[in-house]
N, C-alpha and C positions, 0 to 999 in steps of 0.2 A: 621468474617470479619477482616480484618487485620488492625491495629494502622493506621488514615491515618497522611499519612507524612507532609501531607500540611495541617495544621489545617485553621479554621474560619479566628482565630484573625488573622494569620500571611497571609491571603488571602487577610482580606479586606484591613491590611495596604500595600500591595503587588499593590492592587487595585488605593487606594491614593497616593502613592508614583509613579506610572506609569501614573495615570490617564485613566485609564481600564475603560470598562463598564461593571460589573460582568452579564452580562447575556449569551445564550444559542449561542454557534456557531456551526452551520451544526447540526448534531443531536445525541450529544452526553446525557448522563445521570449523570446527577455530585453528585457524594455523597453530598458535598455542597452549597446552593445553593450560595453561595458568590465566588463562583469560577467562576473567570477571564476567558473570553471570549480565546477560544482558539488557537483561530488565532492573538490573540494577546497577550501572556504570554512575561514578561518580562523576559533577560535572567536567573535568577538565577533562577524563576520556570521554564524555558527550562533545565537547567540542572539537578534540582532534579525530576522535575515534569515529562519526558521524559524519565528516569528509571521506573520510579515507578506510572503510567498511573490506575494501580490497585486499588493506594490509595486518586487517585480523583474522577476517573468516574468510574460508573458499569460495570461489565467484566462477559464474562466467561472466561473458562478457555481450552485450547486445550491439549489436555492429551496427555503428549509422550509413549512412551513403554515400555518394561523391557530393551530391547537391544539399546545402541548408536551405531550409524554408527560414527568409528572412521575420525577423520582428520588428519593424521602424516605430519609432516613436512618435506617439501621437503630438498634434499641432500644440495640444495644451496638456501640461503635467498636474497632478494633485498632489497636495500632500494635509488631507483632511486631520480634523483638531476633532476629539469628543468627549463627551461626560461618561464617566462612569466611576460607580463605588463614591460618590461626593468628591473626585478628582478627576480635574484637567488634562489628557491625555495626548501625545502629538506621534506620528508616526514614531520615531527617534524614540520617543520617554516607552511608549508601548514595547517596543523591540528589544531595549535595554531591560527591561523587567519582566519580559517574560521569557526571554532570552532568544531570539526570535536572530534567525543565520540568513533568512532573504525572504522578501516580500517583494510579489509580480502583480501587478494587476494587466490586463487587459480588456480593453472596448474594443469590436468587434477588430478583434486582431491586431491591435496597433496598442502599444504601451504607456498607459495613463502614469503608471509607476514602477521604480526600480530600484529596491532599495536591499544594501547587504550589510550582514552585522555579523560580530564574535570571528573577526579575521576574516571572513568568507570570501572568495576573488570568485568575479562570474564564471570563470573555468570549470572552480570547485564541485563535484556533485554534492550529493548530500541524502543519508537513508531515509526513504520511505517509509520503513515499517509498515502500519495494514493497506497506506494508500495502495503496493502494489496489489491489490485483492481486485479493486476494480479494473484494475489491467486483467488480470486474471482471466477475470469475468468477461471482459473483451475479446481476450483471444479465446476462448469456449464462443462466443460466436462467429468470431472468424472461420471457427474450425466445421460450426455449423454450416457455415456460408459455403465453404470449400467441399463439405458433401462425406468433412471426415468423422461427422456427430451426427447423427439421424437426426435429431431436434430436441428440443428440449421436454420432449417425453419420452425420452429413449430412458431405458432403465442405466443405473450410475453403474450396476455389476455388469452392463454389456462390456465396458471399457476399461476396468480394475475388476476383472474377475476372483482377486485372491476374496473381495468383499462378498462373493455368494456364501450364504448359509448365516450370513450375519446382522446386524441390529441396521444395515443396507439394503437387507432385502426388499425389494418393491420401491425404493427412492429413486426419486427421477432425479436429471437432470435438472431440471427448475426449479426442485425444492431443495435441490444443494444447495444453489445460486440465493435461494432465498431464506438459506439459512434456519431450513425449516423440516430437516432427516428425521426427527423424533429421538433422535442418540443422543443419550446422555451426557455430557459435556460441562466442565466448570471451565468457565476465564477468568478467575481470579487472578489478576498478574501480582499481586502480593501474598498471594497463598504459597507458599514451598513445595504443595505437596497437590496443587491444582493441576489437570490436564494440561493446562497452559504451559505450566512450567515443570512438567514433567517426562511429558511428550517424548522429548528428546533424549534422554535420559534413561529411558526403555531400552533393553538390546531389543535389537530387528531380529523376527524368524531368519534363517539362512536364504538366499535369494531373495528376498522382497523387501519392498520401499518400508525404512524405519514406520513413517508414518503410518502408511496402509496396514504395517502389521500391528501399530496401537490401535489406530483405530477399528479396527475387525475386533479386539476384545472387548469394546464399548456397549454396556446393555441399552435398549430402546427406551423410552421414556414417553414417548408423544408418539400418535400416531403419526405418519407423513403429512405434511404439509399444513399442519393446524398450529403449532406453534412456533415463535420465533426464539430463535438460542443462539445467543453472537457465538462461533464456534470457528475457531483459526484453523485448526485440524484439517475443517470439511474444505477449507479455502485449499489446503496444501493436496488435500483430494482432489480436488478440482484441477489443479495443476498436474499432477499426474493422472489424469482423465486425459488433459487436452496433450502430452505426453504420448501419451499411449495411441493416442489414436489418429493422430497425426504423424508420429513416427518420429518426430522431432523434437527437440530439446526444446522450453521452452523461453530460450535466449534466442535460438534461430529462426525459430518461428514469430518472436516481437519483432526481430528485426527487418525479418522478410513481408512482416503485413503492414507495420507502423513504422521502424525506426529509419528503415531506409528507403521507402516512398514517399513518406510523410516527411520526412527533411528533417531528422534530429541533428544536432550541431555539432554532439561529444559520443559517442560512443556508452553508454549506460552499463553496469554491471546487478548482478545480481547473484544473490547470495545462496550457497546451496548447502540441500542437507545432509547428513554421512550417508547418504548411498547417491551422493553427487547428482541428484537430483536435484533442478529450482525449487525456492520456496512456495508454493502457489500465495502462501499467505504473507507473505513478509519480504521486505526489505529490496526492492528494486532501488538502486541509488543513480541518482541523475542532476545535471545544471537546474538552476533555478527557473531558465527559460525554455529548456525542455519538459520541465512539468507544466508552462505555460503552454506550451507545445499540444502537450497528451492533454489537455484541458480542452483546449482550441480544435484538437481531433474529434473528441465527443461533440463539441459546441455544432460541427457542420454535420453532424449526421454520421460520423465514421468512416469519410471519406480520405484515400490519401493515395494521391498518385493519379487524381481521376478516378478510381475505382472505387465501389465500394468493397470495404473490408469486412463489414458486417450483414445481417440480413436487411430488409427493409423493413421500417419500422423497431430495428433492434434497440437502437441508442434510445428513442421514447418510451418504450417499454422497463430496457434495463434503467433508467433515470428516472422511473416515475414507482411511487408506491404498491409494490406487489404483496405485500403481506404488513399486518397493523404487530409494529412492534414495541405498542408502550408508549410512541411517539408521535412521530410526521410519517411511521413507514420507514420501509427495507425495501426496495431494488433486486438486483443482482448484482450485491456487492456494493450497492453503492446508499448512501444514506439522504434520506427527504429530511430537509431541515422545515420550520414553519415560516419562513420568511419567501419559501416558495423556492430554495434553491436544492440544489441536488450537489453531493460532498463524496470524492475520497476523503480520507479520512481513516491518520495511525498517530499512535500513541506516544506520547510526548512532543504532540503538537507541529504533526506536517497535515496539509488540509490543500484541497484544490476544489473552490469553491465556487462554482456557476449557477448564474441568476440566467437562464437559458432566453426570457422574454425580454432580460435588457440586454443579451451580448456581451454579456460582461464574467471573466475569470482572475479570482483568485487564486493564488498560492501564498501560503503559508512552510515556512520551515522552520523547526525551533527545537531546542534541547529543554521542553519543561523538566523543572528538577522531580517531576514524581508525572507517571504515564497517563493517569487521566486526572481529574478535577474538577468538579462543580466552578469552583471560581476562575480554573483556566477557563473553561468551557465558556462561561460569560465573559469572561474579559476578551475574548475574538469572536464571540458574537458582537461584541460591542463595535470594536473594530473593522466586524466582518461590516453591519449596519453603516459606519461614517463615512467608508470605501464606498459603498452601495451609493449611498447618498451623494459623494463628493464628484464620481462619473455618472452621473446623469447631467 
């Protein structure tokens, strides 16, 4: 096991000093138990604590391959200027205010930009949070491709059986993915007492996955497939779906259809929950250029290795609007912005952001001081937009 970085003592006065509640957010596994609730780290544990996710909570580890898939830099670099809120903004002023750890762009695979902030070395990973949802939702078709998911109408209780008899009965597959089960669910991440943050916090029935046994006590709310409800839970179901039925963990299974075909650079980890399970919904921590990587995977269709990894036509389907959420649409897993791109996208501002008809990916990684915000939100659309503009 590796030195962890964030010891006891320097937690609990971390604790006191913020006024924390050191206990269990969503459903992570903390090497100690004095560690700070995760939705609520102060920022100096955002900053080291978001490198190095390995040396607080329990991980696996996603194995890359012998070969990297190079990224050369493009002939010309950007480093676009823009307006927003009545001020001037420049790559650098952006980063430093919104606390922003590395910024990737890419044109059709080749690096327009590369920029790292708050100590970051290109080595460094860095957590994901919901971004890894749309991996998730990748490997659920992979798993289809391989013949180990009947398809995306296969019922959810074929594959987590504990969920027969419950507010699951009759969900499919695609209305996981589309975040659209009818079960009731709150994501308030500032609620104490939200599913979000409660989740984890549950004892698990004896034998079975923490989650699976919250979420089996969850009453219905909506019929199947008619409403849209951002729900982490159904994401970490999801993850134990493809778990289940592929027979593999699903660190072995990234690595076997993405990490190590596709040419990852570093070795990725990921974060598990107390019945040592992946999170399907959270926290895949990876290089800044390997989230260029998994962007650049989607961008050709889900190819890696020569093969495809997914079905045909999976990546335009999962990247295009399957259900009206309020917005631009929901995907499988993955969110329709209106400027026409398609986004992972987690909370406190990590985003992997593809304009699919220019060829063009962004990444974003950052330690916003509070997990969502109207004004985050616009200040990298804003950014997202100069970028847009400055690679054309």
């Amino acid at each position: 096991m590796t030195r962890p970085l964030i010891r006891k003592a320097a937690l609990a006065g971390a604790v006191a000093a913020a006024g924390l509640i050191a206990t269990p957010a969503l459903a992570q596994a903390p090497l100690d138990p004095a560690t700070p609730n995760f939705l609520m780290w102060s920022p100096e544990l955002q900053s080291r604590g978001y490198r190095t996710i390995e040396d607080v909570f329990q991980v696996n580890t996603i194995a890359r391959g012998e070969a990297v898939r190079p990224l050369v830099m493009a002939d010309r670099q950007i480093d676009p200027t823009f307006e927003h809120e009545g001020k001037s903004w420049t790559v650098s002023s952006y980063m430093e205010a919104f606390n922003v750890s590395g910024v990737l762009v890419l044109k059709d695979g080749q690096i327009l930009l590369e920029r790292y902030g708050m100590g970051r070395q290109p080595a460094d990973r860095w957590t994901s949070f919901s971004v890894a949802k749309s991996l998730t939702s990748t490997l659920v078709g992979a798993a289809i491709q391989d013949g180990k998911i009947a398809g995306l109408n296969a019922p959810v209780t074929d594959y987590i059986p504990e969920l027969a008899g419950s507010g699951y009965d009759g969900v499919t597959v695609r209305q996981l993915l589309m975040m659209s089960s009818g079960v009731k669910w709150n994501e308030d991440y500032t609620d104490p007492n939200s599913d979000v943050a409660s989740a984890g916090a549950a004892p698990a029935e004896p034998g079975m996955n923490a989650m699976v046994s919250y979420m089996r006590k969850l009453p219905r709310e909506n019929p199947p497939g008619t409403v849209f409800n951002y729900n982490t839970g159904e994401t970490d179901l999801a993850g134990v779906l493809v778990a289940n039925a592929t027979g593999q963990s699903l660190s072995a299974y990234a690595s076997e259809k993405i990490w190590k075909p596709y040419g990852m650079e570093r070795d990725a980890i990921w974060m598990l929950d107390p019945s040592g399970l992946e999170r399907g919904g959270c926290c895949i921590s990876m290089t800044l250029r390997d989230y260029g990587r998994v962007g650049q995977f989607m961008l050709e269709g889900g190819m890696a290795g020569g093969k495809a990894v997914v079905p045909e036509g999976w990546v335009a389907q999962a990247t295009s609007a399957q259900i009206d959420n309020g917005d631009a649409g929901y995907g499988y897993f993955w969110w329709m912005n209106r400027d026409g791109a398609y986004q992972a996208s987690g909370i406190f501002g990590q985003s992997i952001t593809t304009y699919r008809d220019d060829g063009l990916v962004i990444v974003i990684n950052s330690a916003w001081p509070r997990a969502t915000g109207r004004d985050l939100s616009l200040a990298r659309s804003a950014f997202l937009s100069a970028v847009r503009e400055a690679a054309k």
